[in-house]
VEXMIVEX-477813 format. One record per residue: residue in three letters; x, z, y of N, C-alpha, C, CB in turn. Coordinates in steps of 0.001 Angstrom, whole numbers, padded with zeros to 6 digits, always signed. Atoms other than C-alpha are relative to their C-alpha. Glycine has a CB too. Layout:
ALAXZYXZYXZYXZY...
end
This chain:
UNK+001122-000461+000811+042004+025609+093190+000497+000823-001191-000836-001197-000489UNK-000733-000987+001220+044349+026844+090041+000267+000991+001207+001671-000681-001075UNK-000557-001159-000405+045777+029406+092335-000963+000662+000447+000983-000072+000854UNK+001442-001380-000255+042265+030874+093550-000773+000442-001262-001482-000631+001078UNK+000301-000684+001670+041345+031081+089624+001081+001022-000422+000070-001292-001331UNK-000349-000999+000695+043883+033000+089233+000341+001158+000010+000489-000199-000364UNK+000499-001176-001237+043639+035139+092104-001012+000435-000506-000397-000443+001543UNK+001067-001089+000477+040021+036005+090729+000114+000270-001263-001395-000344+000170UNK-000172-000807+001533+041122+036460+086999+001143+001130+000556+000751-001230-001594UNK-001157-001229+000197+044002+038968+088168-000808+000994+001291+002133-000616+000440UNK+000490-000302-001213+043173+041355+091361-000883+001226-000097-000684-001143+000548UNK+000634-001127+000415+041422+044365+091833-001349+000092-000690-000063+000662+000990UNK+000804+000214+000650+038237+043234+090424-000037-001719-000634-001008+000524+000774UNK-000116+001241+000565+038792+040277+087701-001274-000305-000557+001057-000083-000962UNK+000954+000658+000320+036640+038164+086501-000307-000707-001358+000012-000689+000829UNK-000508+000549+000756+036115+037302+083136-000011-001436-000277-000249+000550-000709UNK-000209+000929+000196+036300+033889+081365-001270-000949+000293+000538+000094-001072UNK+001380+000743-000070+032532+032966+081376-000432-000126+001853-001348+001120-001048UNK+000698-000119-001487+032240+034072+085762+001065-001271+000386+000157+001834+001079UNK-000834+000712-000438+034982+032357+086108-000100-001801+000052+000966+000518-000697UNK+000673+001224-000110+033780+028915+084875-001446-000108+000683-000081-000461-001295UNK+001054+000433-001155+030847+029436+086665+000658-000046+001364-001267+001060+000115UNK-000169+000684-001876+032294+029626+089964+001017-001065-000289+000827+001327+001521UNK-000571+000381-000386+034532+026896+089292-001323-001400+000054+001341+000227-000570UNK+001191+001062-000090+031009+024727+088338-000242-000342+000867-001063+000171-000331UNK+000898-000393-001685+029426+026265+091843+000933-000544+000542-000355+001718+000736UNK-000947+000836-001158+032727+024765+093497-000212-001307-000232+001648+000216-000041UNK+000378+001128-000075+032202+021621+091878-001395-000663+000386+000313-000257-000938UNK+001437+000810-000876+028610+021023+092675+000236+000007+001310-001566+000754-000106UNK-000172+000128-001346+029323+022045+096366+000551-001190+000235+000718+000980+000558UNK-000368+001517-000206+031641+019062+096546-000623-000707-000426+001008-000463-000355UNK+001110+001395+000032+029082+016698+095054-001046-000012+000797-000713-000251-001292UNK+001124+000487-001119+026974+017557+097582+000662-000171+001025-001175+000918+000382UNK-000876+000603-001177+029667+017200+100176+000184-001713+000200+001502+000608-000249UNK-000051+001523+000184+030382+013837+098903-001288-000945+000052+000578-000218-001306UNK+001621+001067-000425+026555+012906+098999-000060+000012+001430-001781+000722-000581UNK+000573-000282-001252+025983+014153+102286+000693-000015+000960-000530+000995+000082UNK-000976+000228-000510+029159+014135+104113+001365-001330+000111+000197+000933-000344UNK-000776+000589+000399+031228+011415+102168+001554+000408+000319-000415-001060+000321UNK-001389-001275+000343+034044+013916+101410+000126-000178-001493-000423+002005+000375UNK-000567-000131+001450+035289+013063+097754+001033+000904-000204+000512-001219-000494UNK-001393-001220+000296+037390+015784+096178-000004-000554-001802-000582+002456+000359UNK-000967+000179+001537+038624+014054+092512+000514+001151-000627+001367-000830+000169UNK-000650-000979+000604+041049+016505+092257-000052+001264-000939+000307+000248+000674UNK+000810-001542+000450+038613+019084+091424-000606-000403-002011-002046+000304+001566UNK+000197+000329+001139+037840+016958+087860+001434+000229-000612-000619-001333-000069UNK-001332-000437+000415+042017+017811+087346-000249+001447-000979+000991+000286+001479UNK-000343-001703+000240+041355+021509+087015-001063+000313-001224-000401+001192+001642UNK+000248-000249+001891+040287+022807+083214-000671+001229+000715+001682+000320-001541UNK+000794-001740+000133+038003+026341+083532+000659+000511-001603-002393-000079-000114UNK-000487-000928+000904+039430+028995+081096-001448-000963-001443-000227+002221+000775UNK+000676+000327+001381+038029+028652+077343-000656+001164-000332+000972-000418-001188UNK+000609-001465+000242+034837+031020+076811-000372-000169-001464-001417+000457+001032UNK+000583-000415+000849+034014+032377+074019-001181-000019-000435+000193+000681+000045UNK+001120-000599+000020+030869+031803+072484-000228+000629-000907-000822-000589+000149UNK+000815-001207+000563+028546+034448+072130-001034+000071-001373-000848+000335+001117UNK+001060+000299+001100+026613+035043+068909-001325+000714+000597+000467+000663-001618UNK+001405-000666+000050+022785+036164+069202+000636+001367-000240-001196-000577-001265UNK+000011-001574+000100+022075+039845+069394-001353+000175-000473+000302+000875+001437UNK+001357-000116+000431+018796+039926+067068-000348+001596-000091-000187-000781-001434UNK+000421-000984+000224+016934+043140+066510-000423-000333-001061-000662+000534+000772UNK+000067+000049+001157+015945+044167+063488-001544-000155-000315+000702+001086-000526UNK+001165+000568+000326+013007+043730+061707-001120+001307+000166+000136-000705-001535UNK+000446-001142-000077+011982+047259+061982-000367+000055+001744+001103+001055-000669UNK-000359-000254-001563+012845+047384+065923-000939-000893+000451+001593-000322+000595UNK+000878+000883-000475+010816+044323+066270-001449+000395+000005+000174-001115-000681UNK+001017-000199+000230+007763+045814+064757-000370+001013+001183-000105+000318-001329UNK-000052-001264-000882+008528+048804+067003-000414-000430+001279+001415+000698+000100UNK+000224+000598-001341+008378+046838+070160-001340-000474+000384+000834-001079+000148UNK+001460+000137-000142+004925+045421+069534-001012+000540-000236-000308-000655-000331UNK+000885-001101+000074+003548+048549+068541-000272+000667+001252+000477+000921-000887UNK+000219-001378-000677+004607+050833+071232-001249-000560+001342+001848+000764+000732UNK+000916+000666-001277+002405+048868+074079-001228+000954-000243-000472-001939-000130UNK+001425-000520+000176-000917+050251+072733+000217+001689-000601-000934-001140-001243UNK-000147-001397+000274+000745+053845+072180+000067+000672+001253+001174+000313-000830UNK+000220-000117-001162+000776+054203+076126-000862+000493+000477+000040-000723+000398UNK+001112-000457-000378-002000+056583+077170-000115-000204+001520-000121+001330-000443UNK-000091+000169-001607-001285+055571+080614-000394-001430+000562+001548+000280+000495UNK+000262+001883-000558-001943+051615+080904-001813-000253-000865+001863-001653-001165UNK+001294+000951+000289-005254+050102+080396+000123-000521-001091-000284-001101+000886UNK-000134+000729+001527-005904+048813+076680+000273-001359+000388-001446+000047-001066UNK+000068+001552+000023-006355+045024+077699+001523-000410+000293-001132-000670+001220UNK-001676+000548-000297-002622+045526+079529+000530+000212-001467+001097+001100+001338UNK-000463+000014+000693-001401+046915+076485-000311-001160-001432-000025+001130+000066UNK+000814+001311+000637-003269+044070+074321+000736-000784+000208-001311-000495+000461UNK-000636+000979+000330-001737+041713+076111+001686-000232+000243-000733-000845+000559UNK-001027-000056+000093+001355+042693+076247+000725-000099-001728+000129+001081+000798UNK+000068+000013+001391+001468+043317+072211+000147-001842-000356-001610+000854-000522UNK-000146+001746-000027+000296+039343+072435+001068-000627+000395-000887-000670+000835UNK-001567+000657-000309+002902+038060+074165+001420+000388-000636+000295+000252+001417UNK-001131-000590+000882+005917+039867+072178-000653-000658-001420+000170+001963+000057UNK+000485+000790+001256+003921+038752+069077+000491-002029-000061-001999+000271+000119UNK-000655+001466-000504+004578+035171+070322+001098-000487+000187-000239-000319+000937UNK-001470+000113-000356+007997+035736+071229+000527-000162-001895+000708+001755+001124UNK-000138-000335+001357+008483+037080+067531-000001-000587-000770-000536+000572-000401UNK+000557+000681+001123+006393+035744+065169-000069-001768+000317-001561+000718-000262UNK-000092+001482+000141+006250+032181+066563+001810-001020+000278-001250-000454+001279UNK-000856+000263-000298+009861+032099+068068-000212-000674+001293+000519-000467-000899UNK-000198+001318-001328+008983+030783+071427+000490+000851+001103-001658-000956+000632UNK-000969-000603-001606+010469+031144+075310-000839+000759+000453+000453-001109+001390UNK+000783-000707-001009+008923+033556+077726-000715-000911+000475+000671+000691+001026UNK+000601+001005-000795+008133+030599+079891-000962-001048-000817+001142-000737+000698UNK+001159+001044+000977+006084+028647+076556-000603+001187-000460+000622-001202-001474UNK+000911-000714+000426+004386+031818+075778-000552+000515+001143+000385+000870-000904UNK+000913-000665-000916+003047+032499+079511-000366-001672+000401+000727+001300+001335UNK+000420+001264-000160+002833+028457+079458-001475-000100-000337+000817-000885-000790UNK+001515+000810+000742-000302+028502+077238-000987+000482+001012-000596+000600-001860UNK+001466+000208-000652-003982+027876+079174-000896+001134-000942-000665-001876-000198UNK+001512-000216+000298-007401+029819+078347-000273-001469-001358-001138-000231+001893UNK+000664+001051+000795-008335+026294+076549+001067+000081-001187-000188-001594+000812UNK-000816-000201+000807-005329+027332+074070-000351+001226-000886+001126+000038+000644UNK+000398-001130+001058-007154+030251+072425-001731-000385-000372+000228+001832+000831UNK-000465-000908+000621-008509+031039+070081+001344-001130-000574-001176+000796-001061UNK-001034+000554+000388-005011+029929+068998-000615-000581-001415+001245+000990-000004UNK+000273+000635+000914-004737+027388+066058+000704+000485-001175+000157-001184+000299UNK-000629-000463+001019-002936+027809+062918+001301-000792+000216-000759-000160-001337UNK-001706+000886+000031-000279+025046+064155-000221-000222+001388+000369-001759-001101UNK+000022+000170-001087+000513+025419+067826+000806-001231+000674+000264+001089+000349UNK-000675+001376-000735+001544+022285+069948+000924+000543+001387-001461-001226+000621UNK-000894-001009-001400+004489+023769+072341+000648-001163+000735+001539+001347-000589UNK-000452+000702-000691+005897+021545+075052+001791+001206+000862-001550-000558+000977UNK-000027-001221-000607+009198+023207+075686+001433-000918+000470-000101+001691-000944UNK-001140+000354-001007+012958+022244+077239+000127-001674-000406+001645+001047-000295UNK-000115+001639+000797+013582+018554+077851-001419-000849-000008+000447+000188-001861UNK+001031+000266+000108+009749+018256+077424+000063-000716-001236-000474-000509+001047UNK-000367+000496+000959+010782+017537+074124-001372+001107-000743+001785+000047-000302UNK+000796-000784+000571+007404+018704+071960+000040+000458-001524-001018-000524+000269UNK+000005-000724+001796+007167+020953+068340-001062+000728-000126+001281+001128-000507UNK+001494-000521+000698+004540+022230+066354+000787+001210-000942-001069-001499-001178UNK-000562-001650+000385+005192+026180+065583-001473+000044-000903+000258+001539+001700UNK+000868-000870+000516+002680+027921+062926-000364+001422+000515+000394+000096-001107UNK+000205-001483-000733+001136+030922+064399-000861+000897-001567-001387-000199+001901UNK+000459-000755+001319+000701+033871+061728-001236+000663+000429+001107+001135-000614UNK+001018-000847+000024-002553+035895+061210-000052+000967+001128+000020+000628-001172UNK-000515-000699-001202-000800+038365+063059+000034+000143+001936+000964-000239-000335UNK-000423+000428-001259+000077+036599+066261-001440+000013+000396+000910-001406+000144UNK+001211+000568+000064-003575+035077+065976-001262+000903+000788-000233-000209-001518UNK+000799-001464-000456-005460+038633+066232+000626+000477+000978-000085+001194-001026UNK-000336-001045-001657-003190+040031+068856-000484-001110+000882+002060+000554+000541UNK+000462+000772-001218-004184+037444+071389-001866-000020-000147+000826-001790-000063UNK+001629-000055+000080-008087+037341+070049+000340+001753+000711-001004-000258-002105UNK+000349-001495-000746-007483+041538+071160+000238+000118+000975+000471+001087-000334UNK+000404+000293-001890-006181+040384+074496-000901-000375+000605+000568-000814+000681UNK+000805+001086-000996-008571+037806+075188-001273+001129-000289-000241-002102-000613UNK+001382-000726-000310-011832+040532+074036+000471+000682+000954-000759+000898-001089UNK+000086-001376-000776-010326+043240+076303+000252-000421+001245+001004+001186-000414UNK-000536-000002-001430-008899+041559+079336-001594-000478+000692+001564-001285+000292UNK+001523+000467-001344-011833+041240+082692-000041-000880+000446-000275+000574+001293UNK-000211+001421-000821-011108+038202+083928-000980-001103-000524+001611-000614-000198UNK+000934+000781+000262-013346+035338+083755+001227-001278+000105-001436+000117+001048UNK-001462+001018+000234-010440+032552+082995-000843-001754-000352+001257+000786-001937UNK-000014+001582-000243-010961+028533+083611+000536-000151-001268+000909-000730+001317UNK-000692+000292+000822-009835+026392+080642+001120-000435+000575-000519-000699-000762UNK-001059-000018-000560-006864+025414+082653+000690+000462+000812+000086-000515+000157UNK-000564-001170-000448-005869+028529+083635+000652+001002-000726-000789+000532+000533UNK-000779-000694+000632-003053+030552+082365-001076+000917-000570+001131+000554+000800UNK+000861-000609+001046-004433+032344+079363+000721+001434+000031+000007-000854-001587UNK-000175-001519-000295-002292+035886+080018+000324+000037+001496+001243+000746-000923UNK-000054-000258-001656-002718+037619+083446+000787+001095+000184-001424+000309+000757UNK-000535-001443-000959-001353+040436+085433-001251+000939+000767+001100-000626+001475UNK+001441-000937-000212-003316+043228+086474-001156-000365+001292+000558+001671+000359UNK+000990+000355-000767-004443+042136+089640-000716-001570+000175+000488+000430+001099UNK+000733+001001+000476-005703+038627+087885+001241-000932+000087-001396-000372+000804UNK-000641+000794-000159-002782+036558+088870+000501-000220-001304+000717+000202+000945UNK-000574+000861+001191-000702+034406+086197+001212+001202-000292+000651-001883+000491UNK-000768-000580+000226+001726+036703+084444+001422-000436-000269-000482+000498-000660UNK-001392+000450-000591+005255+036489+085726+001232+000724-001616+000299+001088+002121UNK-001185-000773+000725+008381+036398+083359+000533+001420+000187+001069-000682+000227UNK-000559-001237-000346+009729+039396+084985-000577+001145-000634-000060+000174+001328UNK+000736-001266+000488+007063+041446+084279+000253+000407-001551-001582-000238+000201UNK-000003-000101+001336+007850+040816+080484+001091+000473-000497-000249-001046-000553UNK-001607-000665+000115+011651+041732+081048-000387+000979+000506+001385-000601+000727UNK-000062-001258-000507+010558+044788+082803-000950+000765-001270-000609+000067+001700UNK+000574-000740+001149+008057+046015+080164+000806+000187-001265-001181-000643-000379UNK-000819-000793+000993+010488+045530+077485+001757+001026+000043+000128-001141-000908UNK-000695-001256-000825+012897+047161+079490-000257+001707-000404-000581-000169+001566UNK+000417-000979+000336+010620+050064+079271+000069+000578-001594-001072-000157+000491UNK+000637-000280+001046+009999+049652+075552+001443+000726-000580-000793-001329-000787UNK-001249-000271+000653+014194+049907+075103+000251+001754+000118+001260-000975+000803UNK+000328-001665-000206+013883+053663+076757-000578+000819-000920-000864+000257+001019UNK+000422-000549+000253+011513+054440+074752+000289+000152-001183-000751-000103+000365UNK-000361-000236+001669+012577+053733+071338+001104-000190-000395-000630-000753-000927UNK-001436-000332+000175+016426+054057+071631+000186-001233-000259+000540+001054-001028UNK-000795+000976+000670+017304+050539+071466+000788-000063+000777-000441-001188-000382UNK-001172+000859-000291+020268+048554+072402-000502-000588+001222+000425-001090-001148UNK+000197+000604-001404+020711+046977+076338-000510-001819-000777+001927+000134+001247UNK+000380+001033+000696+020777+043609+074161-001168-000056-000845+000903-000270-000631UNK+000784+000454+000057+017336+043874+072942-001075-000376+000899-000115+000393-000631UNK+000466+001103-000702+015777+041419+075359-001563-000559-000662+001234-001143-000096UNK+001080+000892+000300+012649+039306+075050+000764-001139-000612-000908-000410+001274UNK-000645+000607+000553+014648+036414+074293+001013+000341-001247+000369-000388+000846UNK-000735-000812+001672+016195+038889+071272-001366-000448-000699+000388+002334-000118UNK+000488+000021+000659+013216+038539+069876-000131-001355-000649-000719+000587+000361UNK-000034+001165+000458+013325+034307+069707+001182+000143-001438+000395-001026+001324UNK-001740-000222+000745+017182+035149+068194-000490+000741-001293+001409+001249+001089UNK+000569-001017+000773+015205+038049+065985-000759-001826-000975-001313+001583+001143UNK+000972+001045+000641+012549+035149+064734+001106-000810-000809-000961-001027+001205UNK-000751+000802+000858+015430+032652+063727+000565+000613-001422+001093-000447+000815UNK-000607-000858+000777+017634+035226+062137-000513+000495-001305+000193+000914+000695UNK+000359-000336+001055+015549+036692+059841-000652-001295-000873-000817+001110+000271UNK+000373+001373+001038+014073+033272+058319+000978-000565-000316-000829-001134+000486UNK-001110+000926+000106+017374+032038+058159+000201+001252-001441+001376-000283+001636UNK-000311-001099+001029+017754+035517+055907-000396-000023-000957-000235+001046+000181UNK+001072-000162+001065+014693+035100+053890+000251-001060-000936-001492-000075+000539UNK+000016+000784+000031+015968+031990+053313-000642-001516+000216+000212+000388-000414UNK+000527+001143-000414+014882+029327+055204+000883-000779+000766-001099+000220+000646UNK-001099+001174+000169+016897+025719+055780-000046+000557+001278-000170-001783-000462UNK-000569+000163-001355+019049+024981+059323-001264-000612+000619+001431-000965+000112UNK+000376+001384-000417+016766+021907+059495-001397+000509+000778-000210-001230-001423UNK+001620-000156-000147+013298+023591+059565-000103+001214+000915-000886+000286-001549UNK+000647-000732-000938+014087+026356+061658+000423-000604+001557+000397+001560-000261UNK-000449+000424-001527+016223+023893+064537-001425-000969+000189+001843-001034+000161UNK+001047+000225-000289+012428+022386+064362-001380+000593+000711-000040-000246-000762UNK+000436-001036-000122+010929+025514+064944-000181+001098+001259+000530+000302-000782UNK-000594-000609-000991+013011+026663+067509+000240-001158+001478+001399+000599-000721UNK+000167+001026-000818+012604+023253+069275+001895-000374+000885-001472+000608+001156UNK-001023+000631-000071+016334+022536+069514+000729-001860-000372+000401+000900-000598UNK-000584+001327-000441+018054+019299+070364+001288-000283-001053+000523+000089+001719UNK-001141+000377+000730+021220+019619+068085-000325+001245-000832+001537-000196+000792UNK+000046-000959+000989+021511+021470+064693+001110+000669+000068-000204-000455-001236UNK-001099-000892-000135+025193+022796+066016-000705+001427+001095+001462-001022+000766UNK+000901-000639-000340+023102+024833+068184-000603+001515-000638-000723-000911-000034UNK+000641-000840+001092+020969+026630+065423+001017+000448-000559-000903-000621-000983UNK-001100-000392+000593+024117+026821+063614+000353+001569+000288+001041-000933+000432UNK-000220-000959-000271+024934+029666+065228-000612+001503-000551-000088-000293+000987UNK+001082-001091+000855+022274+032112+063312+000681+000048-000953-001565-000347-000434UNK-000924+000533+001355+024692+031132+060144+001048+001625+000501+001085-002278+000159UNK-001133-001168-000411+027548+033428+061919-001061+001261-000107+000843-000203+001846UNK+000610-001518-000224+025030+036290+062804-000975+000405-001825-001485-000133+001832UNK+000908-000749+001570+023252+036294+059066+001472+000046-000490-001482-001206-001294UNK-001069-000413+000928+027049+036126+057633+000355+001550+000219+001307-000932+000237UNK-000567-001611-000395+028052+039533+059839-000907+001057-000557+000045+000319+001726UNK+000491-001102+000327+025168+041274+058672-000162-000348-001465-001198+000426+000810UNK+000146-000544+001501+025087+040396+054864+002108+000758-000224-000632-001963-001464UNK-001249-000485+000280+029092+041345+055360+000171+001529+000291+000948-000790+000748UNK+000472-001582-000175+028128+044777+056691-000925+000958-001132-000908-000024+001300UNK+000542-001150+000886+025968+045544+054504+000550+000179-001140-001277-000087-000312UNK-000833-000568+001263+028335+044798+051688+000793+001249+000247+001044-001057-000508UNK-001155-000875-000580+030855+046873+053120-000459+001543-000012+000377-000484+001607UNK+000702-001137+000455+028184+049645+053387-000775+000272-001492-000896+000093+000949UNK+000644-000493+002062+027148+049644+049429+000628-000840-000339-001812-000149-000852UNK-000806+000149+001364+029921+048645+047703+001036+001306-000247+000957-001497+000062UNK-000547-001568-000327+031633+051662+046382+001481-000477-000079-000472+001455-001277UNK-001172+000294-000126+035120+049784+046796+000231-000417+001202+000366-000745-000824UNK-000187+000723-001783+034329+048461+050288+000855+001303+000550-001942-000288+001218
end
């Protein structure tokens, strides 16, 4: 097993440190299902160490870029207002409340008009109570007047055009589009925008405690990580206005 790791780290196409512990994971689950289903134990395979990855800091967008993203939807002379509505909504959600793709296409019809303190059920099924701003509030009241649908109270509250429940993908492919359009970075993501939400409250100053509440995290080493990405950018910007930097 060391010698096929190190066959795919060297070789005409290597692999870096992070593929690499994944396939040595994918080898170990295979043998636990060998050993369920076959009674084939392989031990040996708890011997072998995976390389040491690096972790990654967040890649937030800025506060400007963010605004940009939930504008351009309704600058589209080509999509239907209600799509662009609720597309605006959902990025607003991502944003302003900090939540997942999958807890902002989670919420029901019987979840609007949104509250002022939303009840999110989200990894773990571990539950937190997010504040939803003014902001967030009105973009989803401008989805819910414009979209056609006649929606159940326990029926996904944003759709897709031809009525169905609106699929993650679709939300990575629209902001896909939005990166084309307004010169951003491959790293601004939908999930940039959760990273975006922390980041800047962590800036404005707001505690570890109240935003790993916020952000519905399990450990505050976790959150921690926003600490590194607000140090790089108040260290940049010294660096850019100090006239000795």
């Amino acid at each position: 097993m060391r010698a096929h790791l190190a066959e795919r780290r060297g070789g005409d196409h290597p692999l870096n440190a992070r593929s690499l512990s994944q396939t040595l994971s994918a080898i170990r689950t295979f043998h636990i299902f060998l050993d369920r289903r076959c009674g084939t134990p392989a031990p040996q395979l708890a011997l072998v160490r995976g390389p040491r990855v690096k972790a990654s800091l967040p890649r937030p967008v800025t506060a400007d870029q963010a605004r940009g993203m939930m504008q351009e939807p309704g600058a589209d002379p080509d999509r239907e207002p209600w799509e662009a509505a609720r597309d605006t909504a959902v990025l607003g959600l991502l944003y302003g409340c900090g939540l997942r793709i999958s807890e902002a296409l989670g919420l029901l019809r019987s979840d609007a008009p949104l509250p002022e303190t939303l009840r999110i059920i989200g990894k773990g099924s571990k539950m937190r109570l997010v504040p939803v701003l003014p902001a967030v509030r009105a973009g989803v009241e401008a989805y819910l007047a414009l979209q056609p649908f006649v929606l159940a109270p326990d029926e996904p509250l944003f759709r897709a055009k031809r009525g169905g429940a609106l699929s993650p993908r679709h939300v990575q492919a629209t902001v896909q589009l939005l990166r084309g359009r307004l010169g951003l970075p491959a790293s601004a993501t939908p999930h940039a925008l959760r990273h975006s939400f922390a980041t800047h409250l962590l800036g404005a100053g707001a505690d570890l405690r109240s935003i790993q509440e916020l952000l519905g995290h399990a450990s505050l080493s976790t959150t921690q990580k926003y600490t590194a990405v607000d140090a790089a950018h108040l260290l940049g910007a010294y660096a850019a206005a100090h006239p000795r930097a």
